[in-house]
C-alpha positions in Angstrom: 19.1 12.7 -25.4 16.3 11.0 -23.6 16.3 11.3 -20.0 17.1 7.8 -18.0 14.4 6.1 -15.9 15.7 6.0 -13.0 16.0 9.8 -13.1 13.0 11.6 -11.8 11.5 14.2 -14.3 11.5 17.6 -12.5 8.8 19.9 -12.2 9.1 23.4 -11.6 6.3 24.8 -9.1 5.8 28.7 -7.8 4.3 29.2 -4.6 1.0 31.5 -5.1 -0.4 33.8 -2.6 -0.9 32.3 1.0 1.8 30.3 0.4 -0.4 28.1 -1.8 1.4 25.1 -4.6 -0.2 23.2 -7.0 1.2 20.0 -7.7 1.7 19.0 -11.6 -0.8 16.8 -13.5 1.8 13.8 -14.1 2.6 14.0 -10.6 -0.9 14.1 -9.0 -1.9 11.0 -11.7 1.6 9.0 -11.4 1.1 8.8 -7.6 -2.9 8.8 -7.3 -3.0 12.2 -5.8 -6.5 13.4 -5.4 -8.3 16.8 -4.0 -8.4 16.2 0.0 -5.3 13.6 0.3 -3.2 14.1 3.5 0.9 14.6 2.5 3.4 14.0 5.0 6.1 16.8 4.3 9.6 16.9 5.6 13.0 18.5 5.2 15.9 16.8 4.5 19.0 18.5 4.1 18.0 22.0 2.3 15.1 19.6 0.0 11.1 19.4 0.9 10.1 15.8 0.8 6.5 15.5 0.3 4.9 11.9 0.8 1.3 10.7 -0.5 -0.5 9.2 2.9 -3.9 6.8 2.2 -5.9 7.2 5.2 -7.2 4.0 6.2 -10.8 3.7 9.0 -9.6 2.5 12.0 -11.6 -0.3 12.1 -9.0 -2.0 9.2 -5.9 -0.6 10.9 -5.3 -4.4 12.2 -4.5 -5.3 8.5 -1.0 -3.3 8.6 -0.3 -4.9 11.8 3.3 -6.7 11.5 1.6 -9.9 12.7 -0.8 -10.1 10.1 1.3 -8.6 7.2 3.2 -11.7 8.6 0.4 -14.3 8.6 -1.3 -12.8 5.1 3.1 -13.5 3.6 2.9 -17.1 5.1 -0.3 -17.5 3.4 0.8 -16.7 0.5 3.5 -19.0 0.7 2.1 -22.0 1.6 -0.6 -21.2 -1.5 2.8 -21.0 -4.1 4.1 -24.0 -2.2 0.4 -25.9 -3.1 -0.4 -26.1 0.8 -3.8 -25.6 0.5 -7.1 -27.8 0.2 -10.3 -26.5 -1.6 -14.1 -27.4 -0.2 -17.1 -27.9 -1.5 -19.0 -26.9 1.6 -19.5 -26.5 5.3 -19.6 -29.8 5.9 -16.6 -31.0 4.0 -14.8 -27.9 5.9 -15.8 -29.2 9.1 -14.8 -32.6 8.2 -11.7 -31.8 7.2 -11.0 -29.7 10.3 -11.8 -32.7 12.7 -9.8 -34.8 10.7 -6.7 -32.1 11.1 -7.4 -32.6 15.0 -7.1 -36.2 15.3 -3.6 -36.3 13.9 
């Protein structure tokens, strides 16, 4: 009987000397697990939960803001809704800007 997809496959790990695991192939791939990636692990109840992290330079941390996860979903509402203009150029851009501030 084939397992269901919404049931996790699981995978049976022993822990080596110094404590040492090695994650299974189909998990490393399925969740783009690579050599030097940070997991956040917890317990919960009497389970380990182990979490992938991506790192991210702090220099792009402003993307995951909640404002601008909110500003980058507006914009991509207003671009399903057809609330956007295309330009050729600067100079049409500009135009179209000073034209915005008159109204």
């Amino acid at each position: 009987m084939p397992i269901p997809k919404n049931i996790a496959k699981s995978h049976k790990v022993s822990v080596q000397r110094r404590n040492l695991i090695s994650l299974p192939k189909e998990v490393r791939e399925k969740l783009n697990i690579s050599e030097g990636d940070v997991l956040d692990i917890r317990i919960e109840g009497n389970k380990i939960v182990m979490e992938p992290y991506k790192l991210i330079p702090s220099s792009q941390t402003y993307f995951w803001t909640e404002k601008t996860q909110k500003d980058m979903l507006e914009a991509k509402r207003d671009k399903e809704a057809g609330k956007i203009r295309e330009f050729k150029n600067i100079d049409e851009f500009m135009e179209g800007l000073n034209n915005d501030q008159k109204i």
